[in-house]
N, C-alpha and C positions, 0 to 999 in steps of 0.2 A: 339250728333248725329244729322244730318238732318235729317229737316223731311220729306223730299223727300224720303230718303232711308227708314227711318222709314216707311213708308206708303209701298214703294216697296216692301221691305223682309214682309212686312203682308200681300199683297195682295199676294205677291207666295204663302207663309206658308199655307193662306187660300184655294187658290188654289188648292195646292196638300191634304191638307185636304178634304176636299170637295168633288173630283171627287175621291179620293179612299172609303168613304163615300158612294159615291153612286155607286161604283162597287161591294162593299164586298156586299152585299145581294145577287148578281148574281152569285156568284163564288160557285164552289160545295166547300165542309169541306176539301176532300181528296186532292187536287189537290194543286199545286205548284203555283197557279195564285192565291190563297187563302192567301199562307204564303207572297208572295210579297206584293199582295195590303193589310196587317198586317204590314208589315213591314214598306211599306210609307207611310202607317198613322200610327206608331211609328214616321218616321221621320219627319212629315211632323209635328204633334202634336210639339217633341223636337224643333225644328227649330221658330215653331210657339213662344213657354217658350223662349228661348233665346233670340228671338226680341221684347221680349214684354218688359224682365227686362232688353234688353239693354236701349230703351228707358224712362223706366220707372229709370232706374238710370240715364241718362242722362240729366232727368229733374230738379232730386236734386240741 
């Protein structure tokens, strides 16, 4: 893998980690804006695991 993209797909990954992160405390429990930002930090975390063991096999 390069490591251009290696660094790119971690800086998204982080990204969307991060600002969903720091949305979920503002969000009420009840509310449908609660299960999204849940959801893109599920995918944002998954996405995150993915680019890590791509490069991380990459390097073998």
């Amino acid at each position: 893998m390069d490591p251009q993209t290696g660094r790119a797909g971690f800086a998204a990954g982080l990204f969307v980690v991060v600002t969903s992160l720091m949305m979920l405390p503002f969000q009420d429990w009840d509310s449908a804006a609660f299960i999204v930002t849940v959801l893109t930090l599920g995918v944002g975390l998954t996405f995150l695991g993915i680019v890590i063991f791509a490069v991380r096999r990459s390097l073998k």
